[in-house]
C-alpha positions in Angstrom: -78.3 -16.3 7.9 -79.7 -16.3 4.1 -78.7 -12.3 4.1 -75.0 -13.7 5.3 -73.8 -15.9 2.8 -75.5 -13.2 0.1 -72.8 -11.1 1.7 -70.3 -13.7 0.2 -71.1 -12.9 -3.1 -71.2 -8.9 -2.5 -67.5 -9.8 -1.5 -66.7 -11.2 -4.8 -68.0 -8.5 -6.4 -65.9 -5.6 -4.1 -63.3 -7.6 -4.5 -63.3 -8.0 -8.5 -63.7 -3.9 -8.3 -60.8 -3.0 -6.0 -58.6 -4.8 -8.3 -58.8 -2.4 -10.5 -57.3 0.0 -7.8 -54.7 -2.1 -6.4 -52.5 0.4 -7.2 -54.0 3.2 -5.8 -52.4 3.3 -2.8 -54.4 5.1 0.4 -57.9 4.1 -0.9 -57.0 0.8 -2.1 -55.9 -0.1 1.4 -59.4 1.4 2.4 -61.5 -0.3 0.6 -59.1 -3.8 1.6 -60.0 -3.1 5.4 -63.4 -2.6 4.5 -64.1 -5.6 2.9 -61.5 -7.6 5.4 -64.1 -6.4 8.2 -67.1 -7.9 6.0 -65.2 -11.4 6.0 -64.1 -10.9 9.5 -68.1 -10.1 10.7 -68.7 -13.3 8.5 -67.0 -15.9 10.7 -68.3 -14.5 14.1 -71.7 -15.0 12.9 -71.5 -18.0 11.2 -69.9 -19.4 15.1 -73.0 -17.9 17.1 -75.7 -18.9 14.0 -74.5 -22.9 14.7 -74.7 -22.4 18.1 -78.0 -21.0 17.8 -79.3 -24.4 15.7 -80.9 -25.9 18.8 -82.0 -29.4 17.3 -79.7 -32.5 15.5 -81.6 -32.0 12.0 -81.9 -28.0 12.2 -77.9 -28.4 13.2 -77.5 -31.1 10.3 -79.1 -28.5 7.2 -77.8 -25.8 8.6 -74.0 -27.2 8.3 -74.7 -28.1 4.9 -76.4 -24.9 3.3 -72.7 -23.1 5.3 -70.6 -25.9 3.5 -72.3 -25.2 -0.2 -72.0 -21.2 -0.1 -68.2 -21.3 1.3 -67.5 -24.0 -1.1 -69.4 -21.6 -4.2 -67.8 -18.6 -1.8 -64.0 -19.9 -2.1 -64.6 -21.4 -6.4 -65.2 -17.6 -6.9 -62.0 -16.1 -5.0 -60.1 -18.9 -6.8 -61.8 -17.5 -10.5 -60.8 -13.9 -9.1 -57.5 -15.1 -8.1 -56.4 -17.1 -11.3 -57.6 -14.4 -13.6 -56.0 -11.0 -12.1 -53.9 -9.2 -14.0 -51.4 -6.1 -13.6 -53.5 -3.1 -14.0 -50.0 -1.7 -15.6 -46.7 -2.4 -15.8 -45.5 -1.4 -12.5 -48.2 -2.7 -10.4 -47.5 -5.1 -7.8 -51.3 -7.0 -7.5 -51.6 -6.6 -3.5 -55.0 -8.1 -4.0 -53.7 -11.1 -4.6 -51.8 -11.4 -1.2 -55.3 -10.1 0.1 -57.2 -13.1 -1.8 -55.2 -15.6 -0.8 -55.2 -15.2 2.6 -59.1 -14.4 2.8 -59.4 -17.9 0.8 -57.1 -19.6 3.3 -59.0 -19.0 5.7 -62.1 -20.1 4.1 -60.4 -23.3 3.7 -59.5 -23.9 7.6 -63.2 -23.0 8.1 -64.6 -25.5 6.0 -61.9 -27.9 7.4 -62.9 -27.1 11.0 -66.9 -27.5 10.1 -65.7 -30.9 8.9 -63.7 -32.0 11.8 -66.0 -30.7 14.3 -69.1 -31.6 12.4 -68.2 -34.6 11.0 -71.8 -36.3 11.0 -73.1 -33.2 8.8 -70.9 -32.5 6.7 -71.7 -33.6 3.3 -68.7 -36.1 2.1 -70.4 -36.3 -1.5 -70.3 -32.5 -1.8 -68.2 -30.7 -4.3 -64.4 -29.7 -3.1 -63.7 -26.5 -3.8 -60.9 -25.9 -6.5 -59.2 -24.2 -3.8 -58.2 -26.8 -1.5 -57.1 -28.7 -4.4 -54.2 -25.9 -5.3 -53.1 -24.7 -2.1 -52.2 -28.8 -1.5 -48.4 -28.4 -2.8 -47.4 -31.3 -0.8 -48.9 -33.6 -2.8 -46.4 -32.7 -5.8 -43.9 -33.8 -3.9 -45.0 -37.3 -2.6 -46.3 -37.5 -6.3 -43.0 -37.6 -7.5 -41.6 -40.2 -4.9 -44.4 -42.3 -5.5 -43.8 -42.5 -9.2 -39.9 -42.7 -9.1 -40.2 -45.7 -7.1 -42.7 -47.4 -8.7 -40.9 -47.8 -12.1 -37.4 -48.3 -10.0 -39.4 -51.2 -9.1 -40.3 -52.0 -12.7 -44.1 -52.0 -11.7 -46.0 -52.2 -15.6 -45.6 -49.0 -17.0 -49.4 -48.9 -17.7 -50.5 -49.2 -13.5 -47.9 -47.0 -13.2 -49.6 -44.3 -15.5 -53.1 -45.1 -14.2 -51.6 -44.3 -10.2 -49.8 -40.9 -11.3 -52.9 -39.5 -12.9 -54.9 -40.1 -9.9 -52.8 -38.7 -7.3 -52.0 -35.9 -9.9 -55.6 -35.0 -9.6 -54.8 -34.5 -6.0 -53.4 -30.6 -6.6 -54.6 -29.7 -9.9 -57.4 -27.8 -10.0 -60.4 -29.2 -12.1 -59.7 -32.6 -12.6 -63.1 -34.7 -13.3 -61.3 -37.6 -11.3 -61.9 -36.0 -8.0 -65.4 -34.7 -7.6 -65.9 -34.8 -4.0 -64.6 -34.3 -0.3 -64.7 -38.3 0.3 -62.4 -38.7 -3.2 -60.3 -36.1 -2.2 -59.9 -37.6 1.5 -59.4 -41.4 -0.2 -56.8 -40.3 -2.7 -54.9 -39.2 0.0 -55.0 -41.8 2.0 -54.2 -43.6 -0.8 -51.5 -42.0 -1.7 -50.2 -42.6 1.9 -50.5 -46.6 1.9 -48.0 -46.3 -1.1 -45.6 -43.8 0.6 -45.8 -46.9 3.4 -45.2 -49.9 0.4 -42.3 -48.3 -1.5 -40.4 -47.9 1.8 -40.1 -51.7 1.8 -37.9 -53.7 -0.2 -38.0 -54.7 -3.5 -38.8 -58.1 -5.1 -40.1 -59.0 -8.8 -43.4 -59.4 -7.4 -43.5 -55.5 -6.9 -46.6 -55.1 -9.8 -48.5 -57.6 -7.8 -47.6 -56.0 -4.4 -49.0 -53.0 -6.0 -52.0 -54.7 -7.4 -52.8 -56.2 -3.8 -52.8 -52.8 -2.3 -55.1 -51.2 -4.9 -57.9 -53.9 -4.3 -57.4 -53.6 -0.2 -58.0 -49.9 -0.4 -60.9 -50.5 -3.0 -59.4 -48.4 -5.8 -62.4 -48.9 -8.6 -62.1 -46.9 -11.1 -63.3 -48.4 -14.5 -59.7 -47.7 -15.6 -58.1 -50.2 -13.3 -60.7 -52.7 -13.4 -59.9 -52.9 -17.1 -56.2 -53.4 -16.5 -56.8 -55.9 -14.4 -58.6 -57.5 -16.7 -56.1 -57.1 -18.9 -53.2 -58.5 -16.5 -55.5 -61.6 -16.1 -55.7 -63.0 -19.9 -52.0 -62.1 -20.1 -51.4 -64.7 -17.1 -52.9 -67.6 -19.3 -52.0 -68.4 -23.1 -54.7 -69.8 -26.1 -51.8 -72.6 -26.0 -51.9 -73.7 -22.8 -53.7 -76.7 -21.7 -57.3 -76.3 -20.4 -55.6 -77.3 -17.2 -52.9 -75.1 -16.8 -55.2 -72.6 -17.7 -57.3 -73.8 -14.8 -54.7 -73.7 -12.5 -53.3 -70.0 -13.3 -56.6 -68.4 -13.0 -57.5 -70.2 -10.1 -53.7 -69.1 -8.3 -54.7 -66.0 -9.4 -58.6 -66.2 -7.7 -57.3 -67.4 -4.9 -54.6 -64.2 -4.7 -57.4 -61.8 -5.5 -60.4 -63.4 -2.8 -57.4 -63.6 0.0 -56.6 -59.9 0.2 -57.7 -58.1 2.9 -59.9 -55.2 2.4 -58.9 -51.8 4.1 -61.6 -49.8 3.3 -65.1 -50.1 4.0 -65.3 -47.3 0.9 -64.1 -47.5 -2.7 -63.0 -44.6 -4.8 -66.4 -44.7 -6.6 -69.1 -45.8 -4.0 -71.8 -46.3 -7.1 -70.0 -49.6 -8.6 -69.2 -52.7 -6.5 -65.9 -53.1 -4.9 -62.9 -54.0 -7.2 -61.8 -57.4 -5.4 -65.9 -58.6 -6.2 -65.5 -57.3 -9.7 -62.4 -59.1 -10.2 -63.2 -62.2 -8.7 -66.3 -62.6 -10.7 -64.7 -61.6 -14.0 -62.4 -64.5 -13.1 -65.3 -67.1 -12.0 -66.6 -66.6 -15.5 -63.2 -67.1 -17.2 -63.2 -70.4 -15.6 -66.7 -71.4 -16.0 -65.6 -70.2 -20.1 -62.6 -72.2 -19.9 -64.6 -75.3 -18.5 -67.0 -75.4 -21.1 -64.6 -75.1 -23.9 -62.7 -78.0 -22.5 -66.0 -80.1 -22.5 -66.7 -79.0 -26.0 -63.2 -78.7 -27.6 -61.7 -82.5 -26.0 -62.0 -84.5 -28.7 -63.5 -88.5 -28.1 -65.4 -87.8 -24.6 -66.2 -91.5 -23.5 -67.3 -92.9 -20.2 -64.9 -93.9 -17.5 -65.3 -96.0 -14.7 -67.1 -94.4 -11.7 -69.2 -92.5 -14.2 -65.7 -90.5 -14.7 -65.3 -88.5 -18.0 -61.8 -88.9 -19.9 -61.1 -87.2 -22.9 -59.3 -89.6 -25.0 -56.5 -88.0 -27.3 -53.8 -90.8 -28.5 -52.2 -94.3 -27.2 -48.9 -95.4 -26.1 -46.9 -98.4 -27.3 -45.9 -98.4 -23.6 -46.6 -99.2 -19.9 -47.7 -96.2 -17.3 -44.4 -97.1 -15.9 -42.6 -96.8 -18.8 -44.1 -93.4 -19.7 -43.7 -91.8 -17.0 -40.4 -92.4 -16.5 -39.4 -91.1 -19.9 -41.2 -88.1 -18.6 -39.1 -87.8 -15.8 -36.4 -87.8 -18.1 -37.7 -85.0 -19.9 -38.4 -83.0 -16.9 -34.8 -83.4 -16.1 -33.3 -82.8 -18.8 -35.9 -79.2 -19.1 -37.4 -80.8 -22.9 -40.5 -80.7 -20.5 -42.1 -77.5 -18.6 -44.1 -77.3 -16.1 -44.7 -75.4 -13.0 -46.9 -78.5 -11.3 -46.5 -82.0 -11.8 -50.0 -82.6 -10.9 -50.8 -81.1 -14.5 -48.8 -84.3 -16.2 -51.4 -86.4 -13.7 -54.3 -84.5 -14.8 -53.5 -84.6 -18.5 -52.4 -88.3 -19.1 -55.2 -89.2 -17.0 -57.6 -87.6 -19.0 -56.1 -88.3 -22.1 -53.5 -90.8 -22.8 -53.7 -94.7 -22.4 -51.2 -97.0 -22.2 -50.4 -100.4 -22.2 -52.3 -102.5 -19.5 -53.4 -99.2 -18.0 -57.2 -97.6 -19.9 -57.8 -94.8 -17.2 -55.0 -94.5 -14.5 -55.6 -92.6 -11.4 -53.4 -89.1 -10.9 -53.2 -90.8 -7.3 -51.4 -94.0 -8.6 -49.1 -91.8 -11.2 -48.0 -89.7 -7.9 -46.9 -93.4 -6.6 -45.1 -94.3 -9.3 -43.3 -90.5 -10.5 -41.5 -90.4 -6.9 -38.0 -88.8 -7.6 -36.7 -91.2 -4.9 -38.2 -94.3 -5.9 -36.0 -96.8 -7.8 -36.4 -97.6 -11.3 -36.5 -101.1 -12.2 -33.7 -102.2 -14.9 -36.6 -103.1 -17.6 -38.3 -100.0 -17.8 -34.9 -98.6 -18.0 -34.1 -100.8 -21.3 -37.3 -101.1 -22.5 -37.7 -96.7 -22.9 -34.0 -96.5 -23.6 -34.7 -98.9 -26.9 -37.7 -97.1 -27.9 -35.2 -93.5 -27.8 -32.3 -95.7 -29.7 -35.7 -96.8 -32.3 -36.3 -93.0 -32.2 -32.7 -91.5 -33.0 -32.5 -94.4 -35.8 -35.6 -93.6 -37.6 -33.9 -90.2 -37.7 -30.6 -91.3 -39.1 -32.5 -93.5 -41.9 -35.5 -90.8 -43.0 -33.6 -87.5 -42.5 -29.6 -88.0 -42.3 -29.1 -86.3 -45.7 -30.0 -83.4 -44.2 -27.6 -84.1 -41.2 -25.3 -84.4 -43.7 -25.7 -81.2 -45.4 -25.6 -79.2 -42.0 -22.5 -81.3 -40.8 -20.4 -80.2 -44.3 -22.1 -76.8 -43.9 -21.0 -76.7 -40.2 -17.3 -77.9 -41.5 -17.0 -75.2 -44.3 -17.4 -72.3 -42.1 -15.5 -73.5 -39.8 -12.5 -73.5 -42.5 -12.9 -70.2 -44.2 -13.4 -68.8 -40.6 -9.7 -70.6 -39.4 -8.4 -68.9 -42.8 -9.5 -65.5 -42.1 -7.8 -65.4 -38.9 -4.6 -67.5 -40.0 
């Protein structure tokens, strides 16, 4: 079979000559059949040499050494192809209706050594440029794909990082795909998406999006650094320790709950993306822990051996504070997406009146939005506002003052403009 495939490359080289007569009419057409009967020869040996490979390993090399010369076999018809020019003005380049259809065909027969010898064929193998152009489809579903996406206002930036993959998917030479198995996965890729934009929308679309990626194991160090991204823009330097906590831990628990569709990842030589992620956001937490510990000012002992981190004192009764709190809440002065992170932070941090080190358990008891409010903590937080809003009057009412005549000035030129 060696003297076969060197046949393949003795095509090339015919073929590269009869350009150079493609206009010469009867012998051009000659020397076409001639070296369409060399190709033709080719496939009905290649069909009785694999049935002559008696044994599973003599099958298995055999398939591959056929799979490396087709695929070196068609990356030279698709240099010849590319490259050809007019040989003058008039000429119509027949050769290149005569290339194409010789490298069709080479496709469907490295297509049909892969579905029919699936066990041998060599996933990890260079994909010949070929297959890559000839797959016009993908333009198409390219297009929809991307459309959709920022319809859905997906970040621009994932956006960007899923159109150059599936771009790669029919142009010719891109480094992203370097195999069979990346060519097969960005298609079926690129198919899970066609499925998720046919669904509706929601202003969780990005996240949606996200969630797909890590099922199918998309792992390219491109997206694992926008994810990594995404994840310190879901926390702020502001924020509490514990809201910090509780965002990446949301987010953990987001990330370690999706389902994972593919045993394979784009990039089989790095671990999977959900394990990479995950563990980029156990260390944020272990970080965020141990800048708590060193950051909280006043660390003493609690009760129980439980740590509080002592920050200030109020002139008030746990009661009393968290009902102005509730107040707040109401009235939106205070924001908070969990309540339990008002437990967790005047537990750890505040003391009151009567109370050193209450527990979140016995705040949950006494924050109930149902629960009546007795008539002195009700005077008693309503003084300490009236205490509030005088110390205000008395230390900065000149400046009220200003504003207010400032307020009433404009407020006359503007009624003398109009009048």
């Amino acid at each position: 079979m060696i003297g076969d495939f060197i046949q393949l490359n003795a095509f090339t080289v015919a073929a590269a000559e009869l350009g150079k007569i493609c206009c010469g009419e009867e012998k051009y057409h000659n020397e076409e059949a001639t070296i369409r009967g060399i190709w033709d020869e080719f496939l009905v040996d290649l069909e009785k040499r694999i049935e002559e490979q008696d044994t599973y390993d003599k099958l298995s090399i055999f398939i591959r050494i056929a799979q490396s010369n087709l695929t070196v076999f068609a990356d030279k018809l698709y240099k010849l192809y590319t490259n050809l020019e007019p040989c003058k003005e008039s000429c119509h380049l027949e050769i290149k209706d005569f290339l194409y259809q010789i490298a069709i065909e080479v496709k469907e027969t490295l297509e049909t050594l892969y579905t029919k010898y699936a066990e041998h064929f060599e996933m990890n193998a260079d994909i010949p440029y070929w297959i890559i152009y000839v797959n016009k489809k993908a333009i198409a579903y390219q297009n929809r794909i991307k459309h959709n996406l920022e319809l859905r206002k997906v970040e621009p930036e994932l956006i960007q990082i899923v159109d150059s993959y599936l771009n790669c998917l029919h142009v010719p030479g891109d480094s992203k795909i370097k195999s069979w198995r990346q060519f097969f996965y960005l298609q079926n890729l690129s198919n899970d998406i066609l499925t998720y934009i046919e669904t509706s929308r929601s202003e969780t679309d990005t996240l949606k999006l996200i969630k797909i990626l890590i099922g199918c194991n998309f792992n390219p160090l491109v997206f694992y650094e926008f994810m990594l991204d995404y994840s310190v823009r879901l926390v702020s330097a502001d924020m509490p320790y514990e809201e910090q906590e509780m965002e990446l831990l949301i987010f953990l628990r987001t990330i370690e709950n999706v389902r994972p569709e593919r045993k394979n990842g784009y990039n089989i030589e790095v671990p999977s993306i959900q394990e990479s992620v995950c563990s980029y956001l156990q260390r944020e937490l272990a970080t965020v822990a141990k800048m708590k510990d060193v950051l909280m000012p006043y660390t003493i002992n609690g009760s129980n051996g439980r740590t509080s981190n002592y920050y200030f004192e109020v002139a008030t009764t746990i009661e009393e504070l968290f009902f102005l709190m509730r107040v707040m809440l109401e009235v939106r002065f205070i924001k908070t997406k969990f309540k339990a992170n008002l437990y967790s932070f005047v537990s750890r941090h505040i003391r009151t009146d009567r109370s050193k080190s209450p527990s979140a358990q016995y705040m949950r008891n006494i924050f109930g939005p149902n629960k009546e409010v007795p008539s002195r903590i009700i005077r008693k937080i309503r003084g300490w506002l009236m205490t509030m809003i005088n110390y205000i009057d008395t230390h900065f009412g000149g400046q009220l003052k200003i504003w207010f005549i400032g307020a009433l000035s404009y407020s006359f030129i503007f009624d003398v403009i109009l009048n």
